[in-house]
C-alpha positions as CSV (number, residue, x, y, z in Angstrom):
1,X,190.3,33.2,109.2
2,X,190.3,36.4,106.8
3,X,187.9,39.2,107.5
4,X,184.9,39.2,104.5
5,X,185.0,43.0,102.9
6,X,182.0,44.0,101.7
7,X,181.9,45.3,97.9
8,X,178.3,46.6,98.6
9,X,175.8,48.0,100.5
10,X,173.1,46.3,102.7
11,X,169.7,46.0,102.1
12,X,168.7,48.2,105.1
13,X,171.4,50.8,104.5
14,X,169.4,51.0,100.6
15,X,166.0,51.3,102.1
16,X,167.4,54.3,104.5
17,X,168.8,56.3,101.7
18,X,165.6,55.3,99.4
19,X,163.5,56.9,102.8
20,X,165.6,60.0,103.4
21,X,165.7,60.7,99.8
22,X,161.7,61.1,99.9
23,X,161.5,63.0,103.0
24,X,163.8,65.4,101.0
25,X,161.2,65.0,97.6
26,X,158.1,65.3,99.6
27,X,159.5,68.8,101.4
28,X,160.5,70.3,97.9
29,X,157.5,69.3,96.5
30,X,155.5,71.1,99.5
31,X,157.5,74.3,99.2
32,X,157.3,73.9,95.1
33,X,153.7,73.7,95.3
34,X,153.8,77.2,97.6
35,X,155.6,78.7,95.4
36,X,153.2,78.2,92.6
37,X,150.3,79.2,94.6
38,X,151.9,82.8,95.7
39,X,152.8,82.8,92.0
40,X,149.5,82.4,90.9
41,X,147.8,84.6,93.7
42,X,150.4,87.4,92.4
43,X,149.9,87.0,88.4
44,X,146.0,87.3,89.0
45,X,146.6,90.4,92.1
46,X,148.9,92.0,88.8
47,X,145.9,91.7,86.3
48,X,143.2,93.3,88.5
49,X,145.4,96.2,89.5
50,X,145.6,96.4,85.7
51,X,141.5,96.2,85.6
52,X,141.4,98.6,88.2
53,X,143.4,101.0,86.3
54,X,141.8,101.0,83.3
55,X,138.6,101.6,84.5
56,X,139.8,104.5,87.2
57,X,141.2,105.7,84.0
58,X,137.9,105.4,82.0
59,X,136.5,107.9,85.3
60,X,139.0,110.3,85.0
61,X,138.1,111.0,81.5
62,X,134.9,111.5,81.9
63,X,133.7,115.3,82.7
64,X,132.8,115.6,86.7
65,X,128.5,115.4,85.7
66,X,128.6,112.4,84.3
67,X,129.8,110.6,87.0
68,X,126.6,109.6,88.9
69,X,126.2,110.0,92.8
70,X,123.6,106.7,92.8
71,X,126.5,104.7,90.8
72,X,126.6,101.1,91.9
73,X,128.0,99.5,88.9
74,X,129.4,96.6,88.0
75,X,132.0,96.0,85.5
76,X,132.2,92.3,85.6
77,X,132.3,92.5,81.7
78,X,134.4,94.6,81.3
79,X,136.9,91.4,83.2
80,X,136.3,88.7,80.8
81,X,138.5,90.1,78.5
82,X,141.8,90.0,81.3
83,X,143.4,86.7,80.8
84,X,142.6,84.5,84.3
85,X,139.8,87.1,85.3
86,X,136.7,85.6,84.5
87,X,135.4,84.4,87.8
88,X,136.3,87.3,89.2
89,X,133.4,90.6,90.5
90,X,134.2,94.0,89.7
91,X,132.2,97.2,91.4
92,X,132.2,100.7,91.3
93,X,130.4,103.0,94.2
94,X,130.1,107.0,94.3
95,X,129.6,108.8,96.7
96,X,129.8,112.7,97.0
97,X,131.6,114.4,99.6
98,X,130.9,117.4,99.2
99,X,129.4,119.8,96.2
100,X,132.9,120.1,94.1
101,X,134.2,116.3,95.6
102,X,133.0,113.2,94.6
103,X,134.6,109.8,95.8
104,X,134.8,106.9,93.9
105,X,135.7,103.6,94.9
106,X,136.9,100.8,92.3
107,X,136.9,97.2,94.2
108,X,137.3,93.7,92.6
109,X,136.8,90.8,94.4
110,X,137.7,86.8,93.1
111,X,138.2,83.4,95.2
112,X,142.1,83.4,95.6
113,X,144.0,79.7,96.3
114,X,143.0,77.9,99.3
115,X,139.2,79.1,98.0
116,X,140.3,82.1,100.1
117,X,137.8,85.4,99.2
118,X,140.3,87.9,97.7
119,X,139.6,91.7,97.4
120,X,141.2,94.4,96.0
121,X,140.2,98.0,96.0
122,X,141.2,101.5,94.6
123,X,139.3,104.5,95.6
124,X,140.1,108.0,93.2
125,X,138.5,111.4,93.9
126,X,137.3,113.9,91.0
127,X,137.1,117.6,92.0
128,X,134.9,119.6,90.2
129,X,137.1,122.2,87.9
């Protein structure tokens, strides 16, 4: 009696290549899905360093009096017009350190992935000329 040769595969060798072959999908899609989270998280960390640049810039320019001791400002405002920044809280505290030295911290805070609180701050000092 002749041996039968197969000229395909089995039914359960099929349904273990169709199960391996999600394990694999469902792992990329988990580190995919990362990825784009961290990629988010950065774009948005990018465009408040931005914010926070342009308004430390905006207190540079200004002469060392106008820059008020009692300053607890926000500049939520000012956010909206950053693409992806419109939830996000923006604050600026004075203090002075000493009678030429004033300290002035910059902080903007938002609700990152994972509904995570996210905060990012700048402090600059202006010395009095």
């Amino acid at each position: 009696m002749r041996a039968h040769k197969s000229k395909g595969f089995t039914l359960i060798e099929l349904m273990i290549v169709i199960a391996m072959l999600g394990i694999v999908a469902i792992s990329l899609y988990k580190i995919y899905s990362e990825n784009s989270m961290f990629h988010k998280n950065n774009i948005f960390r990018q465009k408040a360093m931005w914010a926070l640049q342009s308004q430390a810039g905006l207190i540079r320019a200004k002469p060392f009096k106008e820059i008020e001791t009692t300053q607890n400002s926000p500049f939520s405002d000012e956010l909206k017009g950053y693409m992806g920044l419109r939830d996000a809280k923006g604050s600026i505290t004075v203090e002075m350190i000493s009678q030429d030295l004033k300290r002035v911290t910059l902080a903007i805070t938002w609700c990152g992935a994972r509904q995570k609180d996210r905060k990012l701050c700048m402090t600059i000092y202006r010395y009095k000329l």
